[in-house]
ZANUSE-566401 format. One line per 3 residues: number of its first residue (from 1); their letters; for each residue x, z, y of C-alpha. Coordinates in pm, whole numbers, m for minus. Each point is the difference from the previous one (the first is absolute). Layout:
! residues N
NUM) a) X:Z:Y  ...
//
This chain:
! residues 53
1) xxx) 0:0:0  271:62:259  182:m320:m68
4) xxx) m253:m228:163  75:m149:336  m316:150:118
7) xxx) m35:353:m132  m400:151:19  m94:305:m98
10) xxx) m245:272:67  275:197:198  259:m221:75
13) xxx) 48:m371:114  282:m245:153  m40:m37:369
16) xxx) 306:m201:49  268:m211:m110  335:m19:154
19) xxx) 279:m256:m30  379:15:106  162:m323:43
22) xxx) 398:18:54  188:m353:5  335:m84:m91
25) xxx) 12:m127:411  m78:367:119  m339:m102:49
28) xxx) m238:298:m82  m389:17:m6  m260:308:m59
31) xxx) m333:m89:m101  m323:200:m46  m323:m91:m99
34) xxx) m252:223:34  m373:m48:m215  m372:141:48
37) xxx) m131:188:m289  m128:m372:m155  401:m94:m44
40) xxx) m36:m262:257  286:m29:270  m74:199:338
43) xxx) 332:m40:195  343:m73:m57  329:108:172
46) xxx) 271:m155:78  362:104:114  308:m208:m2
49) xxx) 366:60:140  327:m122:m47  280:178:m137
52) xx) 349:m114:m13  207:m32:m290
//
């Protein structure tokens, strides 16, 4: 059960999703999704910055 991309249960539940992207280039992205109670997609973040090798 807590596997699933989209956990549900009576007391507990994914709310978000987050992704760290990091290139070879020094090229680095944050994501975050965020969902309504239905799993469908209610925002998403973004942050990106440069960082030297």
């Amino acid at each position: 059960m807590l596997s699933a991309p989209f956990i549900r249960t009576q007391d507990y539940g994914t709310r978000s999703s987050i992704v760290l992207l990091i290139e070879y280039t020094g090229s680095v992205a944050f994501v975050e999704r965020s969902f309504n109670p239905r799993d469908e997609s209610q925002k998403e973040v973004r942050y990106e910055c440069y960082i030297k090798p």
